[in-house]
C-alpha positions as CSV (number, residue, x, y, z in Angstrom):
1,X,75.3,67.2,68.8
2,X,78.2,68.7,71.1
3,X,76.4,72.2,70.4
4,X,73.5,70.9,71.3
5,X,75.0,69.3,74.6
6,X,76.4,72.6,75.2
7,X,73.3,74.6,75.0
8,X,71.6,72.2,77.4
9,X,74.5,72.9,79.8
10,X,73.8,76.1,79.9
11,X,70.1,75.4,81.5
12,X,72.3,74.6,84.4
13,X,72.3,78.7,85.4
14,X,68.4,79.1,85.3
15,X,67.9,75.7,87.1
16,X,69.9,76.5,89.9
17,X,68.0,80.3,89.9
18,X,64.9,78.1,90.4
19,X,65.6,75.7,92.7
20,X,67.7,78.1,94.7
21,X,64.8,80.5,95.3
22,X,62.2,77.6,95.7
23,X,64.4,76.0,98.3
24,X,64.9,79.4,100.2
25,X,61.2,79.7,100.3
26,X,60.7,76.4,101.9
27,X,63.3,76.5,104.0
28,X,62.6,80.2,105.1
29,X,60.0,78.3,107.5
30,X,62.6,76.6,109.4
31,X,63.7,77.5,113.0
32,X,66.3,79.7,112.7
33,X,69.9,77.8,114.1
34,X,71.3,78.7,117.6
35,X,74.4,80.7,116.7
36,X,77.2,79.5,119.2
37,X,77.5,82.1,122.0
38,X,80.9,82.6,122.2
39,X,80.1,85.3,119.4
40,X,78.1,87.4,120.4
41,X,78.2,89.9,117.3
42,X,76.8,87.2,115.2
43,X,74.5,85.0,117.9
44,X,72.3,88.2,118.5
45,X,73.3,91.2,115.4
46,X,73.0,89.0,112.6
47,X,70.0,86.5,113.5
48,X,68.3,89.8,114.2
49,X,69.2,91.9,111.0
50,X,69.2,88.6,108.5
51,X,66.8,86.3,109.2
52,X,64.0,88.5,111.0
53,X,64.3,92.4,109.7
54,X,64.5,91.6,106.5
55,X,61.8,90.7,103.6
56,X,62.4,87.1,101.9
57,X,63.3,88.4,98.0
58,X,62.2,92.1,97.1
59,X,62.7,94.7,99.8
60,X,60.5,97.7,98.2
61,X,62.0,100.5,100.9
62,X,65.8,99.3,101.5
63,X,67.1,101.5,104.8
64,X,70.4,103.0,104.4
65,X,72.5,105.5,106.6
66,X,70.9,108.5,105.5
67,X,67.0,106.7,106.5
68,X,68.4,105.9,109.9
69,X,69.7,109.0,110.7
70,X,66.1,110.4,109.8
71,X,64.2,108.3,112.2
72,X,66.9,109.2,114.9
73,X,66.5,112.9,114.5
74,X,62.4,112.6,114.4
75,X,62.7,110.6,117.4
76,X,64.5,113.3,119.3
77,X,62.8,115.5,118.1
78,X,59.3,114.3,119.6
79,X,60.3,112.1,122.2
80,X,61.1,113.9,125.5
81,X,64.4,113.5,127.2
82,X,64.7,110.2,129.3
83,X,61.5,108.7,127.3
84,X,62.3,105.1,126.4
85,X,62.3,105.7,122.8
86,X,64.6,109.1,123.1
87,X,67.1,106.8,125.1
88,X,67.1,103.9,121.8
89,X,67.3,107.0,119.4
90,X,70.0,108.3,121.4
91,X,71.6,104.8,121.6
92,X,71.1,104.3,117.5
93,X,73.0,107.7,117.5
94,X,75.7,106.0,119.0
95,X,76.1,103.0,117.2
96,X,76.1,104.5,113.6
97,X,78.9,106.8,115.2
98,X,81.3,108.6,112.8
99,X,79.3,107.4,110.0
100,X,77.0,109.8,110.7
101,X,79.4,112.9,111.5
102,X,79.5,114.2,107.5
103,X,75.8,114.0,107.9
104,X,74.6,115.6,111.2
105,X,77.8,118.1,112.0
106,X,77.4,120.5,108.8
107,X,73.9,121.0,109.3
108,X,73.8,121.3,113.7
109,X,73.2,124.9,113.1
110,X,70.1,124.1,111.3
111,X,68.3,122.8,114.4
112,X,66.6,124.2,117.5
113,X,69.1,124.9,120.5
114,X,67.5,122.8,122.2
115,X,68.2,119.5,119.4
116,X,71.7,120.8,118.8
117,X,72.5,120.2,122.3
118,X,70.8,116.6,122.4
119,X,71.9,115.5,119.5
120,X,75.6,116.8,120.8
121,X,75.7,114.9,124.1
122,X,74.0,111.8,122.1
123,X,77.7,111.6,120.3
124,X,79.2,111.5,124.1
125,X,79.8,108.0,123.5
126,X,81.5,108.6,120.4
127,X,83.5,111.0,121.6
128,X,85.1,108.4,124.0
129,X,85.6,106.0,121.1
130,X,87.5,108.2,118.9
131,X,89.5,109.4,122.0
132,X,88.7,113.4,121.9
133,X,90.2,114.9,123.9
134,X,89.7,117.0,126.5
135,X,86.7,114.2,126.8
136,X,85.1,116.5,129.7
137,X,84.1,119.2,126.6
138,X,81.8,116.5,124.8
139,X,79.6,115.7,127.9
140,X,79.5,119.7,129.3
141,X,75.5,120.1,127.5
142,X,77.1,124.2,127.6
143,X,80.2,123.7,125.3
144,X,79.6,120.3,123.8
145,X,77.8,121.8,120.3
146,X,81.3,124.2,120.1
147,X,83.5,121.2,120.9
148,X,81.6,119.3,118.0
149,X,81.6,122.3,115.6
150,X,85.4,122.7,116.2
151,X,86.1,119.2,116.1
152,X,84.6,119.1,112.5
153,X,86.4,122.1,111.1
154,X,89.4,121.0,111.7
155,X,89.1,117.4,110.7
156,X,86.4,117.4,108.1
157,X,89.1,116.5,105.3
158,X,89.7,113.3,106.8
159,X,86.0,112.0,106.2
160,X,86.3,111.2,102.4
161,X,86.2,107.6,101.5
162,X,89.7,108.3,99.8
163,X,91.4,109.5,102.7
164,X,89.6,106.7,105.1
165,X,91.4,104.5,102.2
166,X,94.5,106.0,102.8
167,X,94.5,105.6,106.4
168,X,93.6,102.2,106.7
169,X,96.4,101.2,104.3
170,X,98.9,103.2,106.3
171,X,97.5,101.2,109.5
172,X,97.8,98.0,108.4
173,X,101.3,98.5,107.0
174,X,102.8,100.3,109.8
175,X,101.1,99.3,112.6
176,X,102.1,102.7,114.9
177,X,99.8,104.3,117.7
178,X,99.4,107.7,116.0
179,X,98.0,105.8,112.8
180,X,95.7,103.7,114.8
181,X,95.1,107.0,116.6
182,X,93.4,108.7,113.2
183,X,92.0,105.3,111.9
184,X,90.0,105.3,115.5
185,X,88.9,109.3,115.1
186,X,87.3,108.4,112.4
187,X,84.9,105.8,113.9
188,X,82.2,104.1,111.9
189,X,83.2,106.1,108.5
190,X,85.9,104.2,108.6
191,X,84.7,100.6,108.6
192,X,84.0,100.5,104.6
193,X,87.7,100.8,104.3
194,X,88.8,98.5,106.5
195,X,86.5,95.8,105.0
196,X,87.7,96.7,101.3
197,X,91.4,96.8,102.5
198,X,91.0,93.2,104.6
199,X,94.2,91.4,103.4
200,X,94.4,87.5,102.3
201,X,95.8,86.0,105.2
202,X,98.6,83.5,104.4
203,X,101.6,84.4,107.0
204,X,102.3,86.1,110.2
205,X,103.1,89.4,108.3
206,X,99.0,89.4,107.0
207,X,97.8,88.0,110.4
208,X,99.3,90.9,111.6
209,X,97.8,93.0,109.4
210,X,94.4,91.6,109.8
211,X,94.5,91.8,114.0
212,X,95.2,95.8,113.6
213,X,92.6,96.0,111.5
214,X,89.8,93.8,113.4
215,X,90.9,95.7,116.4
216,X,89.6,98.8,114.8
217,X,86.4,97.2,113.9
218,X,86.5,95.5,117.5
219,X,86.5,99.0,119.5
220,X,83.7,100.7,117.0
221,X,81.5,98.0,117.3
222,X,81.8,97.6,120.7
223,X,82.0,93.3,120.2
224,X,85.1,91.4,121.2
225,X,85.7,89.6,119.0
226,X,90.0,89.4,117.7
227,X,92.8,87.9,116.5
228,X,94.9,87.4,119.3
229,X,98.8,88.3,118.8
230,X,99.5,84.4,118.7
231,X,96.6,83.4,116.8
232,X,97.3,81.1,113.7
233,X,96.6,81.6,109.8
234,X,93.0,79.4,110.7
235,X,92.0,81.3,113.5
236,X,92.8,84.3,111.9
237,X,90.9,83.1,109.0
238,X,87.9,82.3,111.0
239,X,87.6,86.0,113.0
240,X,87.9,87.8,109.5
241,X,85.5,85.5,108.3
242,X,82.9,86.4,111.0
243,X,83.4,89.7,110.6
244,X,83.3,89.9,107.1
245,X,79.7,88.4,107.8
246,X,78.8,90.7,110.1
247,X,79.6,93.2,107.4
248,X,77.1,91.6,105.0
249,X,74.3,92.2,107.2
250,X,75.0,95.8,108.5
251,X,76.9,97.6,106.0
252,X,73.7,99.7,104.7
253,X,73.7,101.3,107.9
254,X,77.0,102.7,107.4
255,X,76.3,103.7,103.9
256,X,74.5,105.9,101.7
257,X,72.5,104.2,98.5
258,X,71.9,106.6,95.9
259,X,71.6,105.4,92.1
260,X,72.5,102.0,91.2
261,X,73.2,101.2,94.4
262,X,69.7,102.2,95.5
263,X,68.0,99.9,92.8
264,X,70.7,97.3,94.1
265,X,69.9,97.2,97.3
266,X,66.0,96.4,96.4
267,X,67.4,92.7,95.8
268,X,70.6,92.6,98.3
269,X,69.2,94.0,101.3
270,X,67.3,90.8,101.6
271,X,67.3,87.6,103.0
272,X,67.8,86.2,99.9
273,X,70.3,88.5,98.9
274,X,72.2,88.3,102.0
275,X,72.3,84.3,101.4
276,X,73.5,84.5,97.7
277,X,76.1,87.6,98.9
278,X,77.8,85.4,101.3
279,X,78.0,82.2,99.4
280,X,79.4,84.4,96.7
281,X,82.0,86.2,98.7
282,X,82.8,84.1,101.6
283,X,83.4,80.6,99.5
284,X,79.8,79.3,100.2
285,X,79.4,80.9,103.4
286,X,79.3,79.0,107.0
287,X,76.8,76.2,108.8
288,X,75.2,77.1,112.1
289,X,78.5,76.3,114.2
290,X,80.4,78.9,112.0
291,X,82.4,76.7,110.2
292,X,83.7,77.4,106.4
293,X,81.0,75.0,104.2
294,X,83.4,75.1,101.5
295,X,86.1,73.9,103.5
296,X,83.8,71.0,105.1
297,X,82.9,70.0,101.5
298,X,86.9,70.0,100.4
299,X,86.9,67.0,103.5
300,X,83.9,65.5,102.5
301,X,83.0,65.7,99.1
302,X,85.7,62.6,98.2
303,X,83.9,60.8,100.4
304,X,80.4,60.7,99.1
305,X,81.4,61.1,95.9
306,X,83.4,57.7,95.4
307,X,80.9,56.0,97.6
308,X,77.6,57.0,95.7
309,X,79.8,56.5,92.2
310,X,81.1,53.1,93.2
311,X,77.5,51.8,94.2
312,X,75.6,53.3,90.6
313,X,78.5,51.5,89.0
314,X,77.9,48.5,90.8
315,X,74.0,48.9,91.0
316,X,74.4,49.2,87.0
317,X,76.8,46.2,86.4
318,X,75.3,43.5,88.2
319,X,71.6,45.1,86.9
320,X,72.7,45.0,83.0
321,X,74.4,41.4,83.9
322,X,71.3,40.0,85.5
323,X,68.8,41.5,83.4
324,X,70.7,40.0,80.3
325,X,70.8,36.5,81.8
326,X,67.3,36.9,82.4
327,X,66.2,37.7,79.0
328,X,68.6,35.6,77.6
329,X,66.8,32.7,79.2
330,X,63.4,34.0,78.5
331,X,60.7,32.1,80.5
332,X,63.5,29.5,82.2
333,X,64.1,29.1,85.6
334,X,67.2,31.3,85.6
335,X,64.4,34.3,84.4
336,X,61.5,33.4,86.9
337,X,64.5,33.9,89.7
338,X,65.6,36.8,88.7
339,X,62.6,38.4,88.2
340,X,61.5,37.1,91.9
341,X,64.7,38.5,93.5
342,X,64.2,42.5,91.4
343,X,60.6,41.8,93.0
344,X,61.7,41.3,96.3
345,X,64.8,43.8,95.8
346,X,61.7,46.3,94.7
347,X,59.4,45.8,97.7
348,X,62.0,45.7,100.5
349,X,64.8,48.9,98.9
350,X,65.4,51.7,99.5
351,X,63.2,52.3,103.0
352,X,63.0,48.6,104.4
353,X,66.7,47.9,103.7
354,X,67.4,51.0,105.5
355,X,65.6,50.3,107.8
356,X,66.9,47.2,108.7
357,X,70.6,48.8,108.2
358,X,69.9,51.6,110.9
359,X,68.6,49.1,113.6
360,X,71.8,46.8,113.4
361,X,74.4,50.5,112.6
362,X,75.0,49.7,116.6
363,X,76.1,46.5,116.3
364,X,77.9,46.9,112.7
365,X,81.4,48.0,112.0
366,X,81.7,48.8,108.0
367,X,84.0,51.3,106.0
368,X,82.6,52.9,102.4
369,X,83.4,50.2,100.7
370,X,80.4,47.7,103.1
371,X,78.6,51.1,102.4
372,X,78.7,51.1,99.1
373,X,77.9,47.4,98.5
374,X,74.6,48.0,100.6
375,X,73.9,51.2,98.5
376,X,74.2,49.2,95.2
377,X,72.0,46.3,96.5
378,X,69.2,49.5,97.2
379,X,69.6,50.2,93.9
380,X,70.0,46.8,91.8
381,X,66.3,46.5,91.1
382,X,65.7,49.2,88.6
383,X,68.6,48.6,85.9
384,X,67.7,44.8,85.9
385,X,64.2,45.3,85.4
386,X,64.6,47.7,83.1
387,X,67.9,45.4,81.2
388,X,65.7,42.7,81.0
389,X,62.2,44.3,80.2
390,X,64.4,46.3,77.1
391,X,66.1,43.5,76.1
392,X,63.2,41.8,75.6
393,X,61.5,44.0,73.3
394,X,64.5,44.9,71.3
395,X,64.9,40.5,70.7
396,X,61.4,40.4,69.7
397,X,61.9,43.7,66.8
398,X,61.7,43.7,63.2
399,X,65.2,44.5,62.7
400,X,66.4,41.8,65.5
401,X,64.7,39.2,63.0
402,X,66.2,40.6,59.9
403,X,69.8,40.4,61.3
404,X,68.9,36.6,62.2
405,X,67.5,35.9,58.9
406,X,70.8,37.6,57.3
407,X,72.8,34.8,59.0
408,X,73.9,36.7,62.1
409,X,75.1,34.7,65.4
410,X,72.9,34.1,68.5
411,X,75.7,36.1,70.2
412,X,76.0,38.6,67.4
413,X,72.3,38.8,67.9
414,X,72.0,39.4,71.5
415,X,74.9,41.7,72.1
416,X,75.8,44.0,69.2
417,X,71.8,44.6,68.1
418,X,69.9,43.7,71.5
419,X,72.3,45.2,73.9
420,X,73.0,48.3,71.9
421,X,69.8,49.3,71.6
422,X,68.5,48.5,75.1
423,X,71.4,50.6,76.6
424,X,69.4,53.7,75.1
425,X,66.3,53.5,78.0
426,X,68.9,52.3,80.6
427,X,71.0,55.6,79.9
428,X,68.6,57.8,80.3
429,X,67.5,56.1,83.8
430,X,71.3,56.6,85.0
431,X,70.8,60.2,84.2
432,X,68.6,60.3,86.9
433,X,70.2,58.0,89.4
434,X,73.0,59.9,91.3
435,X,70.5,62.6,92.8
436,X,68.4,60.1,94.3
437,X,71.3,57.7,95.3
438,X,72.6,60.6,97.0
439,X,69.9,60.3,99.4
440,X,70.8,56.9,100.2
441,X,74.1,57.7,100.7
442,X,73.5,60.9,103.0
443,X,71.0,58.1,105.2
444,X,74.1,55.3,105.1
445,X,76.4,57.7,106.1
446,X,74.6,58.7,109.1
447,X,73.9,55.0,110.1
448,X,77.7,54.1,109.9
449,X,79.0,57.2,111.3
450,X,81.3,57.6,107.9
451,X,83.0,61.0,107.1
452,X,80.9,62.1,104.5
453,X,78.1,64.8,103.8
454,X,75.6,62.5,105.0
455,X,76.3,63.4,108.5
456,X,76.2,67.1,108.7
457,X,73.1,67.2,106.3
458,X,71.1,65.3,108.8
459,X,72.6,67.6,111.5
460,X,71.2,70.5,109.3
461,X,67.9,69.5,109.0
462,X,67.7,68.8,112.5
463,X,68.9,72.4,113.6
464,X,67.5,73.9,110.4
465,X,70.6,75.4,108.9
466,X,69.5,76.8,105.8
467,X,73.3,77.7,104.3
468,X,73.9,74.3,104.4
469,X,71.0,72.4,102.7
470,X,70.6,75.9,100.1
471,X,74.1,74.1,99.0
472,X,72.9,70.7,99.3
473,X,70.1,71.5,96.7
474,X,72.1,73.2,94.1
475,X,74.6,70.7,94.3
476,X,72.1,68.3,93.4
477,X,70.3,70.8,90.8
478,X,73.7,70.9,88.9
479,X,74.5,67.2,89.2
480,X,70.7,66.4,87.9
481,X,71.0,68.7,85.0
482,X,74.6,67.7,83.6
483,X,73.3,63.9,84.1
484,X,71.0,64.9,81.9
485,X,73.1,66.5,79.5
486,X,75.7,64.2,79.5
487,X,72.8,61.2,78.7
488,X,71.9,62.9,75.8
489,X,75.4,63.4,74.5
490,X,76.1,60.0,74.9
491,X,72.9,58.5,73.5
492,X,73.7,60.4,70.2
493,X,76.8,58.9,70.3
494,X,75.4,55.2,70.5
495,X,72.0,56.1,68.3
496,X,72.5,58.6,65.7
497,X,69.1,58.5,65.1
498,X,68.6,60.2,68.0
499,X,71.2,62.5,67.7
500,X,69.3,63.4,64.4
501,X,66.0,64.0,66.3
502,X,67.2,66.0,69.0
503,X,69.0,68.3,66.9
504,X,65.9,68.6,64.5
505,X,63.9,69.4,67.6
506,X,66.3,72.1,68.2
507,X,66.1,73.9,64.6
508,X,62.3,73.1,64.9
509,X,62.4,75.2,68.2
510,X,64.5,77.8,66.5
């Protein structure tokens, strides 16, 4: 039976495939969320490059550095000088930066005289980045392809990815002018590096570290966005973070994909991709305001958790209570009431208490505890209906009259045979109760103002933050499926007999 348990545990990992892509489909129709402005880089870069450039699952024709670079040339190449389009190639040129150096440099004799010299003064921009010098050479159009050429014989060895490593490390450590000097000459080629090399910030030695570095990343990229000399472990935490988003989205520009990283990229370098990249990497990835989801959920979890567990448990004891008094006093009074008050407990929960619970949230003043009362009075009705309705036909079996004719107790009876058996029913309806009393909880939440996830799942649907509901539905994927797995472990435990038939299922399967 534990095997058996086990295997169905495992379903967990092609559940939460399934949901997770289904839910990115839906939610993939949303409004995308308004970034806050106060970074730039990621209000305008990565709504652009994530949620709009990109194709939803399978991107057939992923673009790298080396397909970039292609349109830019054919661009120049065609386009006449001052033409909108030559100014966005020449602007594209640009941004890519040193990246594109090992690419374009070896092979400027290849070209016409005429595209050497635009594609040299394109790099002007560069060339004040990297802080060349004498800068006047790079913007002369009659010695800027020499100044180039000589600029790449004699610091051509620098652009391997293990000397970019190298440097970076020697950066970060020492923290001089002259190393931040040849981390900056190498522009764009170096960014990979500095990514890879991002240290775990814990103390004002790695802070440190991680400001030199973001600084570098900060004057390629042009966005100003830092760690300031005082900033704290958080906010350093929180600028590394963005950046290390930014990354996600951009760093096929930067990059060549050739090989497994090719047929990679026809799953990562898409929306998709991008989503399950981040939550992987960056410990679930942020909400819409920027904010650490992982971190939020270490706050919050507690909350909802021991609220939505204390009302099932509740729901579930008062329901197996009632429902045995009930059938216990089959066609009396007591049974006729209870029955009328599941009815009534039925027609009015979960929408009309709510209902009623939002319109007087302005005047009310309750903790989790009044919350989770009001939750297990939504959800009373089911396990006394069901208590009663299994209790019922388990009293009125053959075996039930056997054990009575054998001399066994009313009590006896009722609670050792008649419970026992009508647990099995009931169990597998708790299986199936968090994920939908989680939704009552998220709604009671919200009325009461409480600390829990309720509040800043409503927020997300409201400004469509698909990070933070993708989480919300594998969360409750996972919590659905072990339910489920953990109801059929323990009804084996209390019926053998159906331990015997589920593992008989199994080897039938097999």
């Amino acid at each position: 039976m534990l095997r058996y348990a086990l295997r169905r545990m495992l379903w967990i990992l092609p559940s939460v495939l399934g949901v997770s892509l289904l839910a990115f489909y839906v939610l993939s129709f949303l409004p995308r969320p308004q970034v806050p402005p106060s970074h730039e880089h990621e209000a305008r870069d990565l709504e652009r490059r994530a949620y709009l450039q990109l194709p939803l699952f399978f991107n057939s024709a992923p673009q790298d550095l080396t397909a970039r670079l292609k349109a830019v040339l054919d661009e120049l190449a065609t386009q006449p000088a001052g033409s909108q389009r030559a100014l966005r190639a020449e602007k594209e040129f640009s941004r890519l930066g040193g990246a594109a150096l090992p690419l374009v440099l070896p092979r400027l004799d290849s070209f016409s005289p005429a595209l050497r010299r635009r594609i040299a003064l394109s790099f002007a921009p560069l060339a004040r980045r990297m802080k060349l010098r004498p800068l006047s050479d790079f913007r002369d159009p009659r010695s800027v392809v020499l100044s180039w050429q000589r600029f790449w014989q004699v610091h051509r060895v620098e652009f391997s990815r293990a000397q970019a490593d190298r440097i970076v490390k020697r950066y970060a450590r020492y923290g001089t002018d002259a190393r931040g000097d040849e981390a900056r000459r190498l522009d764009s080629f170096i960014l990979p590096s500095v990514f890879k090399q991002q240290p775990v910030i814990t103390d004002r030695a790695t802070v440190e570290q991680a400001r030199r570095l973001v600084d570098i990343v900060a004057d390629v990229t042009g966005h100003n966005d830092r760690v300031s000399r005082s900033a704290t472990v958080f906010e350093a935490r929180s600028c590394v973070g963005r950046w290390q988003r930014w990354w996600m989205a951009y760093q096929s520009d930067y990059l060549r994909l050739s090989g497994s990283s090719r047929v990679a990229a026809f799953v990562t370098e898409t929306r998709y991709g991008k989503w399950v990249l981040e939550a992987v990497a960056m410990q679930l990835g942020r909400d819409f305001r920027g904010r650490p989801i992982l971190e939020q959920w270490r706050v919050r979890l507690p909350v909802t958790l021991s609220m939505t567990a204390l009302a099932i448990l509740l729901a579930y004891l008062l329901g197996i209570l009632g429902g045995a008094l009930a059938a216990w006093h089959r066609g009396g009074a007591v049974d006729r009431a209870i029955e009328a008050g599941s009815l009534c407990l039925q027609l009015l929960t979960p929408v009309g208490l709510v209902a009623v619970v939002l319109l007087l949230a302005p005047a009310m003043e309750v903790g989790w505890l009044g919350a989770s009362l009001l939750l297990a009075l939504a959800l009373l009705a089911e396990p006394t209906r069901h208590t009663r309705d299994a209790l019922r036909t388990t009293l009125a079996s053959d075996y039930v009259e056997t054990a009575r004719a054998q001399g066994a107790g009313p009590w006896r009876v009722f609670i050792v045979h008649g419970l026992r058996r009508a647990a099995l029913p009931l169990l597998t309806r708790l299986s199936l109760e968090f994920p939908m009393a989680l939704t009552g909880c998220f709604v009671l939440e919200h009325a009461f103002g409480l600390p829990g996830l309720g509040e800043l799942t409503v927020s997300a649907v409201r400004q469509g933050d698909a990070s933070w509901l993708m989480t919300m539905a594998i969360f409750g994927t996972v919590c659905a499926a072990a339910s489920l797995s953990v109801a059929d472990g323990v009804q084996g435990i209390v019926d053998p007999r159906v331990g015997r038939i589920l593992m008989a299922a199994r080897r039938g399967r097999s």
